[in-house]
C-alpha positions as CSV (number, residue, x, y, z in Angstrom):
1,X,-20.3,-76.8,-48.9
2,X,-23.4,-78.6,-48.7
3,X,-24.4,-81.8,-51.1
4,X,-28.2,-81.2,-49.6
5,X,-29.9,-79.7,-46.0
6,X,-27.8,-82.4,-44.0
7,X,-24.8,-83.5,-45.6
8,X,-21.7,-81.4,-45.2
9,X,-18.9,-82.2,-47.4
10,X,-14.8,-80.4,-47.3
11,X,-11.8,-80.8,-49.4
12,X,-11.5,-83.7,-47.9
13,X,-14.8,-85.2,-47.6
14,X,-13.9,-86.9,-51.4
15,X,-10.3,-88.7,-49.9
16,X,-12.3,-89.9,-46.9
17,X,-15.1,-91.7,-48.7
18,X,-12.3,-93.4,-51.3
19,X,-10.5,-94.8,-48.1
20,X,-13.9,-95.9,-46.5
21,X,-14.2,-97.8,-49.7
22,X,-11.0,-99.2,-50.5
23,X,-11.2,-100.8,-46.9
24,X,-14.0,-102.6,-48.0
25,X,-12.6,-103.9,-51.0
26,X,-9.4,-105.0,-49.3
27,X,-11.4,-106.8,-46.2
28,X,-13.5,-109.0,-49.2
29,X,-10.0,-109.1,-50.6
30,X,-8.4,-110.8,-48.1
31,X,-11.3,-112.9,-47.1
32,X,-12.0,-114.3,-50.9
33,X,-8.0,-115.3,-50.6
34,X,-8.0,-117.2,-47.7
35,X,-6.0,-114.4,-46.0
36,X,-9.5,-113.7,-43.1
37,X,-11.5,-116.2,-42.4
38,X,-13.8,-113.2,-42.1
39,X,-14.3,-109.3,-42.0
40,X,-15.6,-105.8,-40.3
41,X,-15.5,-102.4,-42.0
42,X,-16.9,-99.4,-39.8
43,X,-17.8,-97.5,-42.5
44,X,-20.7,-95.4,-43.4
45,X,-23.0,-97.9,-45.0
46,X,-25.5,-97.3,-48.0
47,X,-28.9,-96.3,-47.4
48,X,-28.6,-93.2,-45.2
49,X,-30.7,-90.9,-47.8
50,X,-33.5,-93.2,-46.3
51,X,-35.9,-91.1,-44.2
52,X,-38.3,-92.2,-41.7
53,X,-40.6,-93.5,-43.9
54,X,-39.1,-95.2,-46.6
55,X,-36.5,-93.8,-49.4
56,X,-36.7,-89.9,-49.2
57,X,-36.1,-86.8,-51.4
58,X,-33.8,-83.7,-49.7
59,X,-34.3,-80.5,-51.9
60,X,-32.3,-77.2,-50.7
61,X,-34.1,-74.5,-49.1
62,X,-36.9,-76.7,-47.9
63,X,-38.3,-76.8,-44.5
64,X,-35.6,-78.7,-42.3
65,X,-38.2,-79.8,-39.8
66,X,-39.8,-81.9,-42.9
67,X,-39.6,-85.9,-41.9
68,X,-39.9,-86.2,-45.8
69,X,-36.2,-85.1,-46.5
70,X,-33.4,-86.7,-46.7
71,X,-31.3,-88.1,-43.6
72,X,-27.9,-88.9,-45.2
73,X,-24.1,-88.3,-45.7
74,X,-23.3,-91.0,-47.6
75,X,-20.8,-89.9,-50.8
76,X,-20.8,-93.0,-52.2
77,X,-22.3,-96.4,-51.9
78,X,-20.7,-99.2,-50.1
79,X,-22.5,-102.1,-50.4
């Protein structure tokens, strides 16, 4: 199933992006506690539905080849 032209998602897609998250919350967690003295989460940041030129728009069945569109697979935002 597609979200828009470049963004894929499964059955799983949904699990995946909680986990990505929660690892963030637990690394500013355990930082905030005194537990890190600091942190690094390799996950998929916020801001990949920015295209080339700014904040962009992805609409299905457009042109693919349009530098206008979207560029991201982000599910949600973890900033």
């Amino acid at each position: 199933k597609r979200l828009d032209l470049d963004t894929v998602v499964t059955s799983h897609s949904y699990t995946a992006a909680m986990v990505a998250a929660q690892s963030v919350v637990e690394a500013v967690d355990a930082v905030l506690d005194g537990k890190a003295a600091n942190a690094f989460c390799v996950v998929r940041p916020a801001g990949h539905h920015a295209g080339p030129r700014g904040a962009a728009k992805c609409h299905l069945g457009a042109d693919p080849e349009d530098e206008s569109l979207s560029h991201g697979f982000c599910l949600l935002s973890n900033v």
